[in-house]
C-alpha positions as CSV (number, residue, x, y, z in Angstrom):
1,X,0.0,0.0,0.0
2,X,1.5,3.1,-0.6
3,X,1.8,5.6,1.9
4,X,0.0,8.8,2.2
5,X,2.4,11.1,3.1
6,X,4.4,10.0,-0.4
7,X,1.8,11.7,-1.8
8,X,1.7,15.2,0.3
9,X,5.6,15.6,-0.1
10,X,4.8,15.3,-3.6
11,X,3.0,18.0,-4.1
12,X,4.9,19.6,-1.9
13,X,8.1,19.5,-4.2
14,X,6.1,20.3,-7.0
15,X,4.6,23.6,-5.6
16,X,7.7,24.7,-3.8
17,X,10.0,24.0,-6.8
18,X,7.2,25.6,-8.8
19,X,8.5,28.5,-7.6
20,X,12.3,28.5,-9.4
21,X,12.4,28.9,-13.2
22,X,14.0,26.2,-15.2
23,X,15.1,28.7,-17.5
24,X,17.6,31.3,-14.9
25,X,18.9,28.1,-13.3
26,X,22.7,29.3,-14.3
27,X,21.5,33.0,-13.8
28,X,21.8,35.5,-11.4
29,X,19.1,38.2,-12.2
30,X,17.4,40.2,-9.6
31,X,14.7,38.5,-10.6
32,X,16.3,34.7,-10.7
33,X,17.2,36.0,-7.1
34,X,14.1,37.0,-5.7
35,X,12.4,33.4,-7.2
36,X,15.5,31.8,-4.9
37,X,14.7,33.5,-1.5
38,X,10.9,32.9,-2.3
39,X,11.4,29.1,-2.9
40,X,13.5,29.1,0.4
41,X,10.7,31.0,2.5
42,X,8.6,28.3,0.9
43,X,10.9,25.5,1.8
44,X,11.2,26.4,5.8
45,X,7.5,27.5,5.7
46,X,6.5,23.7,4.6
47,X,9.1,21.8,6.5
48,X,10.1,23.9,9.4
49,X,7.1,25.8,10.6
50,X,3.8,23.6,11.0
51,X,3.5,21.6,14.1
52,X,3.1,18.5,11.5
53,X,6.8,19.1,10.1
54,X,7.2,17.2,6.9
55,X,11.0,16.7,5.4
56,X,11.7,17.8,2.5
57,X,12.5,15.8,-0.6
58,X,15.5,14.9,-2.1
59,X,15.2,17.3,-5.1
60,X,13.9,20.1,-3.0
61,X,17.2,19.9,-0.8
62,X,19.2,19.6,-3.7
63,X,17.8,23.0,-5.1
64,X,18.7,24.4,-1.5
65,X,22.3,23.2,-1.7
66,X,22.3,24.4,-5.7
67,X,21.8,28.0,-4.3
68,X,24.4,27.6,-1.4
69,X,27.1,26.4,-3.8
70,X,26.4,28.5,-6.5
71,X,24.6,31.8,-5.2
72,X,26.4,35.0,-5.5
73,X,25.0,37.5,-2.9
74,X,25.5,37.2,0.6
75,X,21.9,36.6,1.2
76,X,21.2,33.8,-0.5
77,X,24.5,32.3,0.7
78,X,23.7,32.6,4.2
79,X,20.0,31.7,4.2
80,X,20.9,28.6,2.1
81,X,23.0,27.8,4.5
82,X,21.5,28.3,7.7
83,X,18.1,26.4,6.3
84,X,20.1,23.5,5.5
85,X,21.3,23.3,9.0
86,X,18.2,23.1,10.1
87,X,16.5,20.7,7.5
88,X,19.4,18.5,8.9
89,X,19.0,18.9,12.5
90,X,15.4,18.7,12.2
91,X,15.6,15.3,10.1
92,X,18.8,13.3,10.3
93,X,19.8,11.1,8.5
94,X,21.3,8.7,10.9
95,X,20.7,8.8,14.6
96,X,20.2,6.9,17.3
97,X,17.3,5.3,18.9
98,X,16.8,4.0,22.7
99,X,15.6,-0.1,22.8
100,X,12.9,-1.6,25.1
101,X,13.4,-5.2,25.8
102,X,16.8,-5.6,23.7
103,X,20.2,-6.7,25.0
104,X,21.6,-3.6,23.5
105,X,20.8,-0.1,24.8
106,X,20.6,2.1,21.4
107,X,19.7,1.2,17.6
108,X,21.2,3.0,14.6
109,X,19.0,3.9,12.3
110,X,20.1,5.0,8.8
111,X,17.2,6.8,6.7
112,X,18.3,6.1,3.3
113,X,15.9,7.7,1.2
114,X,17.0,11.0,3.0
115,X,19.2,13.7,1.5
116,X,22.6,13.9,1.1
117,X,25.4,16.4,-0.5
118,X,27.7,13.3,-1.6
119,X,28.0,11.1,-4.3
120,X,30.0,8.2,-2.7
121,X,30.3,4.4,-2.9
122,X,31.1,2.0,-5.4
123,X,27.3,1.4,-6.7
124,X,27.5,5.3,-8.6
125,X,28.0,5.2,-11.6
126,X,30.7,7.3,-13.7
127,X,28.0,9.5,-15.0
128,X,26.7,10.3,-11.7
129,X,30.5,11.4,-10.8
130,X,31.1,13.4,-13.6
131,X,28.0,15.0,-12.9
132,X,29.0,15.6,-9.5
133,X,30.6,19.0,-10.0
134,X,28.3,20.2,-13.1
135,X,26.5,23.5,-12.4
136,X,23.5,21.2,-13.5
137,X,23.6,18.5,-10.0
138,X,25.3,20.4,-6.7
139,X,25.9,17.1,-5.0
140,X,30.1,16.7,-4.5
141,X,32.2,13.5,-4.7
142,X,35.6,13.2,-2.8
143,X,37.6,14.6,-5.2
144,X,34.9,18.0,-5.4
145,X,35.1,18.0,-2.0
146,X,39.4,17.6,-1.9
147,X,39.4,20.4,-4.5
148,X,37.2,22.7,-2.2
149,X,39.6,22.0,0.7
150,X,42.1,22.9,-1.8
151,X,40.9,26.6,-2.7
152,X,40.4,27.3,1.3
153,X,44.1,26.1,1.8
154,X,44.9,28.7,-1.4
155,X,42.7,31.2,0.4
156,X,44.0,31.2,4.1
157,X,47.6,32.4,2.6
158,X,47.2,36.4,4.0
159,X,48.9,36.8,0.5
160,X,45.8,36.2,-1.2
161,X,43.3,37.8,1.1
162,X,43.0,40.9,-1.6
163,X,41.6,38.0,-3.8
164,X,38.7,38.0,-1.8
165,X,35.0,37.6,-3.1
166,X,31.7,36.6,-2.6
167,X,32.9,33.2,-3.9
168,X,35.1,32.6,-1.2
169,X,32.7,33.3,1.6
170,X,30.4,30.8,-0.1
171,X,33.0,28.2,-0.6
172,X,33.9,29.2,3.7
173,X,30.0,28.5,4.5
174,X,29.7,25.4,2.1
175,X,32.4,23.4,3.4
176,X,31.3,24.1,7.3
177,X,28.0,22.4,6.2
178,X,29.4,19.6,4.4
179,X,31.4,19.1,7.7
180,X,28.2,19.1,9.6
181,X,26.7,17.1,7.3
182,X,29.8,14.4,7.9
183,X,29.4,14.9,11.8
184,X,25.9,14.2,11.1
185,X,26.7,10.8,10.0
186,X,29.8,9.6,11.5
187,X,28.8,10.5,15.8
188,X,26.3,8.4,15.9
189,X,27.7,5.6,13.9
190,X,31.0,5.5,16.0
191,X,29.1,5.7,19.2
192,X,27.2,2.7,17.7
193,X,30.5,1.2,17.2
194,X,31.8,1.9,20.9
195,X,28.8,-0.1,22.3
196,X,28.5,-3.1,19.6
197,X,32.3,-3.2,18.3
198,X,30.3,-3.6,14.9
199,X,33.0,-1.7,12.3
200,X,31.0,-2.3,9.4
201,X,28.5,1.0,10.8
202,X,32.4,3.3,10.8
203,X,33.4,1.5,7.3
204,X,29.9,2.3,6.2
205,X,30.2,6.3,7.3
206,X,30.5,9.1,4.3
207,X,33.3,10.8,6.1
208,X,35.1,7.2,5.8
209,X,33.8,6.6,2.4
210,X,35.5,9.7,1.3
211,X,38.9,8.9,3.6
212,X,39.2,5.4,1.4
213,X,38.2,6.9,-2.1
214,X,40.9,6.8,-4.8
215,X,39.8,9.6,-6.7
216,X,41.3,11.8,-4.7
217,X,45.0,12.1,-2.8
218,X,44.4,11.4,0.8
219,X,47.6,12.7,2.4
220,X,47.0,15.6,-0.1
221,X,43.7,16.4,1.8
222,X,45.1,15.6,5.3
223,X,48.1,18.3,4.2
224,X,45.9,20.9,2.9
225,X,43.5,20.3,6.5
226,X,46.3,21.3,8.4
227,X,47.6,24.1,6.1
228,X,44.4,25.9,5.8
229,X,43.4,25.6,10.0
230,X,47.2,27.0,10.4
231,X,46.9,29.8,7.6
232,X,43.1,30.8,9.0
233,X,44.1,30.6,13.0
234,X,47.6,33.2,12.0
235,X,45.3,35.3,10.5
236,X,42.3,35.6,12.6
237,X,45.2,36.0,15.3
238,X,47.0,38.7,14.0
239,X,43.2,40.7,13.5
240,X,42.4,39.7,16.9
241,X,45.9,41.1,18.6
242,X,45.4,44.2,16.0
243,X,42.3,45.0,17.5
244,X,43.5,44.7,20.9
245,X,46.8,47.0,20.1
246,X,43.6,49.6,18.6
247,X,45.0,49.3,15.3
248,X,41.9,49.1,13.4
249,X,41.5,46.0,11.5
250,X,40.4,48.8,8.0
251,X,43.8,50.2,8.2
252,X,45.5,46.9,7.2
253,X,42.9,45.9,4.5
254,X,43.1,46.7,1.0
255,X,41.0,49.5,0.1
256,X,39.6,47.7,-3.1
257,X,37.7,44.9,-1.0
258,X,34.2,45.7,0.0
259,X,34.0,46.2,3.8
260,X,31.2,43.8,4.2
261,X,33.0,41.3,2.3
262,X,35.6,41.7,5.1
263,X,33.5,41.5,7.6
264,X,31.7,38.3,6.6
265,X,35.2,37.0,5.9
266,X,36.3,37.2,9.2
267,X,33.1,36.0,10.7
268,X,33.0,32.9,8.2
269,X,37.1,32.7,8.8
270,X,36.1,31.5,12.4
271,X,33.5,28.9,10.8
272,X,35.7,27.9,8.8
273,X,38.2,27.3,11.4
274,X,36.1,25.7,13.9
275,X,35.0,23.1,10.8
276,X,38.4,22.5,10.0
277,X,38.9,21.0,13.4
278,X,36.0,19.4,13.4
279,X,36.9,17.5,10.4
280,X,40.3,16.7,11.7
281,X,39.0,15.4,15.6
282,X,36.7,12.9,13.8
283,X,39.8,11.6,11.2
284,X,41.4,10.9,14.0
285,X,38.7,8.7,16.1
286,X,38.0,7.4,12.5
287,X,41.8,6.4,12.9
288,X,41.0,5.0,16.6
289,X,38.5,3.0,15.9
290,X,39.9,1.5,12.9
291,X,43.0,0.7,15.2
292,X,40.4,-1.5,17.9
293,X,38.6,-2.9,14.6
294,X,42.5,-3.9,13.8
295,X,43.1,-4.8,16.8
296,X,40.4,-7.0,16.7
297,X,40.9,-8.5,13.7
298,X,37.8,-7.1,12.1
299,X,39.6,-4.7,9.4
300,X,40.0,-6.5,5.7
301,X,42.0,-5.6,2.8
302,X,38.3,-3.5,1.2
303,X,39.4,-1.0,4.4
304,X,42.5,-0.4,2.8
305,X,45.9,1.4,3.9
306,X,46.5,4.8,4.9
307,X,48.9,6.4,7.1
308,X,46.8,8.0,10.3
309,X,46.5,11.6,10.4
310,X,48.6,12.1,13.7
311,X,51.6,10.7,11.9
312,X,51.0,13.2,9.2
313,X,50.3,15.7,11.9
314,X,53.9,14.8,13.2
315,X,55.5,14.4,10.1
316,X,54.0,18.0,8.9
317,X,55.0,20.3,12.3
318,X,58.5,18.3,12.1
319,X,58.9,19.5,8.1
320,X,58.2,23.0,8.9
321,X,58.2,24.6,12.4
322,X,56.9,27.9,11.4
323,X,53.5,26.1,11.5
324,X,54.5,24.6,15.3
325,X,53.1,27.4,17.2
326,X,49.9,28.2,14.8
327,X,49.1,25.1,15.1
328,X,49.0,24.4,18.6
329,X,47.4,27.6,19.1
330,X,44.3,27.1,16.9
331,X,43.7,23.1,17.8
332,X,41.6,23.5,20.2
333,X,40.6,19.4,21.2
334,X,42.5,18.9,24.1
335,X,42.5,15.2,24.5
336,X,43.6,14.9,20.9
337,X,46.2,17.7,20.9
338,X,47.8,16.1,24.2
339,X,48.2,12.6,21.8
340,X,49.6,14.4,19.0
341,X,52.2,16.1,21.4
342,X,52.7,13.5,23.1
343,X,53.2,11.2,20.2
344,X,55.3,13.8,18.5
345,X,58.2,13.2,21.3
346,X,58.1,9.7,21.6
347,X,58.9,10.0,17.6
348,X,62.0,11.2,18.4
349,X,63.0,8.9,21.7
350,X,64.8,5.5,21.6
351,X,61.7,2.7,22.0
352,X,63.0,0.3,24.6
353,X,61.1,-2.9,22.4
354,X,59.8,-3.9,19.3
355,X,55.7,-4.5,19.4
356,X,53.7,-5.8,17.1
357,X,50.1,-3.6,15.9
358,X,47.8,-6.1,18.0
359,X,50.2,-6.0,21.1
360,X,48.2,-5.5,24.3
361,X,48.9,-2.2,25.7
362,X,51.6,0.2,24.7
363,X,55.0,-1.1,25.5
364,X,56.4,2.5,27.1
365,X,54.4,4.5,29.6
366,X,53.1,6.8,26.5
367,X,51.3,9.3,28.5
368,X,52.5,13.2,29.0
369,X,53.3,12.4,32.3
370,X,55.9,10.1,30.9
371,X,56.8,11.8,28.5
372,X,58.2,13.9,31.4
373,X,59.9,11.2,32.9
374,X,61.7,10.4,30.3
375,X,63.2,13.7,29.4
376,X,64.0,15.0,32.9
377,X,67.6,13.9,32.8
378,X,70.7,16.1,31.6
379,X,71.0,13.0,29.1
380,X,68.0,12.3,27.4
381,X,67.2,16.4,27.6
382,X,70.5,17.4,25.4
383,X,69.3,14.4,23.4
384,X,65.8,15.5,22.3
385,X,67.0,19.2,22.1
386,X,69.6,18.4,19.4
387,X,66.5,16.5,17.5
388,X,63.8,19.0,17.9
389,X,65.1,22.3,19.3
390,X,64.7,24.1,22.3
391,X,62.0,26.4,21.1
392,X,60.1,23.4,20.4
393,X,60.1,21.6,23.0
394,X,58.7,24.6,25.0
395,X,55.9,25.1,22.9
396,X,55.2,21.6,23.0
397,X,55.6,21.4,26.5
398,X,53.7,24.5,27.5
399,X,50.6,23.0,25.0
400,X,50.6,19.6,26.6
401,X,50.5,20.7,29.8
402,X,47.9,23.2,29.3
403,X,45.7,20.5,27.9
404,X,46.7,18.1,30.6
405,X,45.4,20.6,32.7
406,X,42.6,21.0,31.0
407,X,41.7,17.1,30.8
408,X,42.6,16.6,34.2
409,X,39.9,19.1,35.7
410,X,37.5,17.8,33.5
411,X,37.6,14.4,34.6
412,X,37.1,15.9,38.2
413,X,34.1,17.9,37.3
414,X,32.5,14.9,35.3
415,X,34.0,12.2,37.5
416,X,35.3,10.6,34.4
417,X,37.2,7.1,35.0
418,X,41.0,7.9,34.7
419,X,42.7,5.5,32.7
420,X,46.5,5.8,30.5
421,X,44.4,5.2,27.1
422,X,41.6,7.9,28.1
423,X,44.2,10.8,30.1
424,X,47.4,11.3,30.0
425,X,48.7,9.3,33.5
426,X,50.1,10.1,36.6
427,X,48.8,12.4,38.9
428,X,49.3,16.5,38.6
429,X,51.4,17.2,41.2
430,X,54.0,14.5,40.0
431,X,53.4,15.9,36.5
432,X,53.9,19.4,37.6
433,X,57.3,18.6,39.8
434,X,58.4,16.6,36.6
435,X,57.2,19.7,34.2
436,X,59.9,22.4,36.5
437,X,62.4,19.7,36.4
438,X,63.2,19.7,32.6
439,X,63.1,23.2,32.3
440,X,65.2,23.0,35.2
441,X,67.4,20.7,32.6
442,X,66.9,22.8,29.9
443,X,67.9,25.6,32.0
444,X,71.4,23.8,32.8
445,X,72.4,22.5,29.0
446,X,72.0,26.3,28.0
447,X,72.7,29.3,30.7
448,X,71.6,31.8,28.0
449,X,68.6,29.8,27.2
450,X,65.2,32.1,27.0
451,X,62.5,30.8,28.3
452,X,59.3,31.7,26.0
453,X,56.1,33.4,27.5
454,X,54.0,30.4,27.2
455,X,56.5,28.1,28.6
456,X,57.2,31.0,31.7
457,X,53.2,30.5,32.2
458,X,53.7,26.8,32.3
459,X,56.1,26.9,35.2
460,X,54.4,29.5,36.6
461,X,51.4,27.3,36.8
462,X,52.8,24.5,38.0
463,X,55.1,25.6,40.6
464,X,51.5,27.3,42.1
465,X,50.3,23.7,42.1
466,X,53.1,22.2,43.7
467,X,53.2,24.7,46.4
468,X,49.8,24.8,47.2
469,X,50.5,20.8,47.9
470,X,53.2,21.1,50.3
């Protein structure tokens, strides 16, 4: 039997898309405009606003995203936008769902029929793909969505701010909701995963789908991901410490961009930003969990090989250390942010075994506190200064303490069970006594050392703890 409401959202897209001509599809009139705003009025009026909320259709969100990647005035830009949000929070595609009488607590549901901005998986076909980036079908593949990444890396170079246009700022707003969109489907699958151990709902993700394509340059996104959060946090930085020095932002912008433009650019600088990190927290616990499916035994060779994006992470800050301190000021994640640093020195210190990638449990004590353990020697301190540098290794250590910190007080608040895999170890005191003791180290290999502001904030910090201990 067919079902009734089939029928409603029926005419529903017919009326509603009623409203756009076929024929100004490509055009921007005044005219084409106006028919856009009315037909997203229409849309949020049908689907947002009656107590008997019906979701849209496919082609009717497609139209919406049409206007978002393609619109060229602010307006329809942001109301695109915003209305897609809401379609999507309103009507997700995947969520989860409480159980009675089941042996499991939660059950994933997966509305298939719902609307999506990706064309992924191995069942599309090559004229569905090469559609994909056509002015005539807004939906994005992997590789439209690693060249989008692409321009925002080309954009976040202050170089090129004076190229600055309405383009950008839609480009800025369209990949934060392609990132919600991801986030969308990939939390509730991987807190699926956490209580079944079921990998096949984190294989199955789009944010995974698009991580294992091979039409597109994985490390090349991963790259870019960390080159445009860098370029966007230096930036959005320097405006901030401008403004605070009452240097107006005006006086260092070139007089031929618009000033709204600029102001929208710094507004959707910060979205862009926040997205950026968003994307790059869930690659990693895309990582994680593939590591426990591994682990396991569950991964085959259809999951495929790639390198995780904390090595990159690694490899990146350790090929260029002018991106050392942009980085670590702009990722905000602490828990993640303490594994990277952390991570990041045990790269460069002896390992005292060989494991193998389903050993149980880490063979060295790789937590931040031991990470301080290891280095608070005259030895194994001149060792890892000659490999990183003493500028470094402040930054690094003022970071990781600052999100141990950080962790640490949030597992008091939320009386959060304290384990080496979820925190970084050892207790605060010990990790502040062990914190002044390689600077003290530091302090002794190099009697003209300077010690950096954030790393004089550190010690600050911790010697307060220590003494209020005693």
């Amino acid at each position: 039997m067919e079902n009734p409401s089939s029928g409603v959202r029926g005419a529903m897209e017919e009326n509603t898309l009623a409203i756009l001509d076929t024929s100004e599809a490509t055009k921007h009139t005044r005219d084409a405009d106006d028919d856009r705003i009315a037909f997203l009025e229409a849309v949020r009026a049908a689907s947002l606003l009656p107590e008997n909320k019906s979701p849209p259709t496919f082609k009717m969100c497609e139209a919406i995203f049409k206007i978002l990647r393609f619109g060229k005035s602010l307006e329809l830009i942001s109301t695109s936008y915003q209305l897609l949000n809401e379609l999507d929070r309103q009507f997700p595609r995947v969520y989860m769902m409480n159980t009675n009488g089941s042996s499991m607590p939660h059950e994933l549901v997966v509305v298939q029929e719902a609307w999506t901005p990706f064309v992924l998986g191995t069942d599309i076909s090559d004229s569905e793909r090469a559609a994909a980036n056509d002015l005539t079908s807004g939906l994005l593949d992997s590789q439209g969505f690693h060249q989008l990444l692409q321009g925002l890396a080309e954009v976040s170079d202050v170089e090129n701010f004076q190229a600055l246009d309405t383009k950008v700022l839609s480009n800025m707003l369209l990949f934060h909701y392609l990132v919600n969109a991801l986030e969308g489907d990939f939390v509730p699958r991987n807190q699926m995963y956490k209580e079944t151990m079921n990998w096949v709902l984190v294989r199955e993700s789009l944010l995974n789908m698009i991580l294992c394509s091979r039409k597109m340059n994985y490390k090349g996104l991963m790259k870019d991901c960390v080159t445009t959060l860098c370029g966007f946090g230096q930036f959005l930085a320097e405006y901030d410490n401008a403004v605070q020095s009452s240097e107006t932002s005006m006086a260092k912008q070139p007089k031929a961009i618009d000033t709204a433009l600029a102001t929208a650019f710094l507004h959707f600088g910060r979205l862009t930003c926040a997205a950026m990190l968003k994307l790059m927290v869930m690659v990693l616990e895309v990582d994680l969990s593939k590591k426990n499916a591994d682990m396991q035994g569950h991964i085959t060779r259809a999951d495929g090989v790639r390198t995780p994006l904390a090595e990159i992470i690694q490899d990146e800050l350790a090929y260029d250390k002018n991106i050392l301190a942009p980085f670590l000021q702009v990722f905000k994640d602490s828990k993640w942010k303490l594994e990277i640093i952390v991570q990041f020195f045990w790269k460069y210190m002896s390992k005292p075994s060989v494991r193998t990638r389903r050993s149980n449990g880490p063979a060295e004590d790789a937590t931040f506190s031991g990470v301080l353990k290891c280095i608070s020697n005259s030895s194994s301190t001149k060792s890892i200064t000659k490999k990183i540098g003493a500028h470094a290794i402040h930054l690094l250590l003022a970071h990781g303490f600052q999100a141990f910190l950080l962790l640490s007080t949030k597992q008091t608040v939320e009386d959060i069970p304290v384990s080496k895999e979820q925190m970084a170890g050892g207790s605060v005191v010990e990790t502040c006594k062990n914190l002044i003791l390689v600077f003290n180290c530091l302090r002794t290999l190099d009697k003209q050392l300077e010690i950096s502001s954030c790393a004089k904030e550190a010690i600050f910090v911790a010697a307060n703890i220590v003494s209020k201990k005693l």
